[in-house]
C-alpha positions, 0 to 999 in steps of 0.5 A, a space after each residue: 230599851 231591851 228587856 233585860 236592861 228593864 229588869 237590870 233597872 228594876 235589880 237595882 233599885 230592888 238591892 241600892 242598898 247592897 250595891 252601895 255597900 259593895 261600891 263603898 267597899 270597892 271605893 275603899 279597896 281602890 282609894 287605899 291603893 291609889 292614895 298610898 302608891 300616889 304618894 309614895 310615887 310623888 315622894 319618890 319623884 321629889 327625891 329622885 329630882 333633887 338628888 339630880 338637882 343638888 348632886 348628892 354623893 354616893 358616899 361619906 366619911 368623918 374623921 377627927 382631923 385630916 390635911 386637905 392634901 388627903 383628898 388627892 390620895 382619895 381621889 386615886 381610890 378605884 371607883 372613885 371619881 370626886 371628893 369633896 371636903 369640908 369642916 363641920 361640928 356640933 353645937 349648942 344654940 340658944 333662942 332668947 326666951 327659951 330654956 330647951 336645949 337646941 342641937 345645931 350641925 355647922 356645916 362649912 360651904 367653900 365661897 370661893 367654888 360652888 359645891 360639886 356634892 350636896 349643894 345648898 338650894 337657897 330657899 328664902 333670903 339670899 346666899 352666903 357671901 364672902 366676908 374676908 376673915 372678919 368672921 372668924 374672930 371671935 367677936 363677929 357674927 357669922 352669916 349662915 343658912 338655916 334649914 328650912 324646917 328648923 326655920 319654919 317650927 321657930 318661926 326665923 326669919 332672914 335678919 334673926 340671931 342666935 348664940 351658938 356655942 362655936 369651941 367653947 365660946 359664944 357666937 352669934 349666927 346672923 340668919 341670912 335665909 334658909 335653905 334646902 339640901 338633898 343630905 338634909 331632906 329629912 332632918 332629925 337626930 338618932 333617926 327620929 324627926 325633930 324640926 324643933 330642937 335640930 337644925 341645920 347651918 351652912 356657914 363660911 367654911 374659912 370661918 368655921 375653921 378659923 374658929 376651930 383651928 382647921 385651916 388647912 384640913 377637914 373632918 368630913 368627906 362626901 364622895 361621888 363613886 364612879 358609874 361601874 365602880 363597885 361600892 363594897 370595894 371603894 368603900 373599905 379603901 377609902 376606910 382604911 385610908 380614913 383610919 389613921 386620921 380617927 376616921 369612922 368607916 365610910 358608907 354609902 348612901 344607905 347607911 345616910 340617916 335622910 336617905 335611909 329614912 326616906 327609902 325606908 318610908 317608901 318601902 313600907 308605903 309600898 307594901 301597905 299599898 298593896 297589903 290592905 287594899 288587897 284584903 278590901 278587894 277580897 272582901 268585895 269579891 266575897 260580898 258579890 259572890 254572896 249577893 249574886 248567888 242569892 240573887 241568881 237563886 231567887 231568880 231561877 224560874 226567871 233564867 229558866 223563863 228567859 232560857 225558854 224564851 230563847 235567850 242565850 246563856 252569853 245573854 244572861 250572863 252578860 246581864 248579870 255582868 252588867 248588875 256587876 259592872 255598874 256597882 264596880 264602875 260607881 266603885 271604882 269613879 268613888 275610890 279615884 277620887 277618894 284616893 286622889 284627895 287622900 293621897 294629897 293629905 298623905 303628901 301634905 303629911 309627908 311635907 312636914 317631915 321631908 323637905 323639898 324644893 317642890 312637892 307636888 302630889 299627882 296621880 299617875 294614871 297607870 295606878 288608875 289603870 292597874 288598880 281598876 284593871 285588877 278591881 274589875 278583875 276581882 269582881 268578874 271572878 266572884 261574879 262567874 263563880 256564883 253565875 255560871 252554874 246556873 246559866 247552864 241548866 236547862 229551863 226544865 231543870 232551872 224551873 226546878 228548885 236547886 237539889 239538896 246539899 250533899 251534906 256528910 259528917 265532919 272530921 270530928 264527926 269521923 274521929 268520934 266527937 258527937 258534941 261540944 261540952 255544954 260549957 263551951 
């Protein structure tokens, strides 16, 4: 072993309790970077692969009450390539055995023809199925998919009922399973999620117009935009068109309550991956900035001594990179596998809320790569910083103590200000 490996050695285990601390700290840096972009790409990924796998639309409108005989003149708006239609209301629902109030969304699913737009992934128990017009009376239950969220905080199950309140008259939602849709990713009302007291059902859509008296007509709209359309434009066409019929302005998907949750999560989680383990990486390069200098200038006669034995200043500064690089490296091994299990928990977290048909968190290795490339970046800064100078000198001049400061007075010294009041 070369003698500046021993001495390397002997740094060590002279100041562990200094480098763990700057490890822990470089851990903390990286483990924040790595658990916060982790998951906020894993949610990403679910989102961007369910939008494909569900078709969701790049535009929506309600109006009160239109013929489906709109939905042509929609679809020769420019910019426009498909339209979709469908009734859907807002009811009361009633659990047996509980008195809090239950906001249900009936959304109306065409049997007959598979939904182009915002299909219904099934999740749990099987698809709706046609059942004639049987449903529509007011005495018959209607089969219905339940969100998958709503299903899970109240505990339903394929087979269960409930009694919603379907235009003034009570009806029986027979669950026949539950289901996942990328419009109802994250589900909730006025923007905050509430998986208790809103839920999701997808019901016959002859079934429901039927019990409201909309066959023949819809009062919800979802558009799929063309690839070069400009949104801005098809948008304020398809608004003027939606107008006479009560219609509110259409919008795009940022103004979709789940989507713009959603992007709203990311955007935050991205800065906050950045923004805080940016402040921990600055301190570790503070803490070895000090830590190095008052090493190297413990050390002096030591660097004035392996200068004079013919050590070259590339030597002995590569020793000090080495004391560096060792406490970044445990740091950096601690903070993967730190943000590796917390970026789990966070995605665990995030499952509660958002709602996918798979939401697998995984680490992609270019946040290894970046984070470690950047840490090691950081430390290499502070460590030069406090090394160069002094591998420099000459061994004369090394086996000297350092010069004085060059001390002078202070710009409130300059203005006249001698001392601070004795109160202060």
């Amino acid at each position: 072993m070369k003698a500046l490996d021993r001495k390397l050695l002997r740094d060590l285990r002279r100041m562990w309790s200094q480098a763990l601390t700057i490890a822990l700290v470089v851990a903390s840096g990286l483990g924040g970077f790595v658990s916060s972009l982790s998951a906020v790409d894993s949610l990403a990924i679910a989102r961007d692969r369910f939008y494909a796998q569900g078709h969701f639309a790049d535009a929506f409108a309600v109006v009160k009450r239109a013929p489906l005989a709109l939905a042509e003149v929609l679809r020769g708006v420019p910019g426009v390539a498909d339209v979709q239609t469908t009734v859907e209301q807002v009811v009361r629902v009633e659990m047996a055995g509980l008195a809090d109030p239950i906001i249900g969304q009936l959304i109306g699913v065409d049997l007959r023809q598979p939904p182009r737009m915002n299909r219904v992934i099934v999740h749990t128990g099987r698809a709706l199925e046609p059942a004639g017009t049987g449903q529509g009376r007011s005495e018959a239950a209607i089969d219905a998919l339940v969100s998958d969220g709503f299903a899970s905080a109240r505990g339903l199950r394929p087979g269960d009922e409930l009694t919603a309140l379907v235009n003034g008259k009570r009806r029986q939602l027979r669950i026949v399973g539950t289901a996942l849709s990328p419009e109802f990713i994250f589900a909730g009302m006025a923007g905050m999620p509430d998986m208790r007291g809103f839920g999701v059902f997808w019901v016959d859509r002859e079934a429901l117009a039927a019990a409201y008296d909309m066959q023949g007509a819809f009062n919800r709209v979802a558009i799929k935009l063309a690839p070069q359309a400009s949104e801005p434009a098809a948008l304020d066409a398809l608004s003027r068109l939606l107008a006479p019929y009560g219609g509110r302005d259409a919008h795009g998907r940022a103004d979709q309550t789940s989507h713009a949750m959603l992007d709203s999560e990311i955007q935050q989680q991205r800065v906050m991956g950045t923004m805080l383990p940016a402040i921990f990486l600055a301190v570790a390069a503070f803490l070895l900035h000090v830590v190095l200098s008052r090493l190297v200038a413990t050390q002096r006669e030591q660097i004035a001594a392996l200068k004079a034995l013919g050590y070259a200043n590339a030597a002995i500064a590569g020793h000090y990179l080495k004391l560096v690089a060792v406490i970044v490296l445990l740091g950096l091994v601690l903070g993967a596998l730190l943000g590796h299990w917390m970026g789990a928990l966070i995605t665990g977290l995030y499952a509660e809320f958002f709602r996918f048909p798979v939401f697998a968190h995984h680490t992609a290795p270019w946040l290894l790569l970046v984070g470690g490339g950047v840490t090691g970046a950081t430390a290499l800064l502070g460590t030069l910083s406090a090394v160069g100078a002094t591998v420099r000198l000459a061994p004369a001049e090394a086996m000297r103590p350092p010069a004085p400061g060059n001390y002078r007075r202070t710009v409130l010294e300059r203005l006249g200000v001698r001392g601070m009041p004795a109160a202060l």
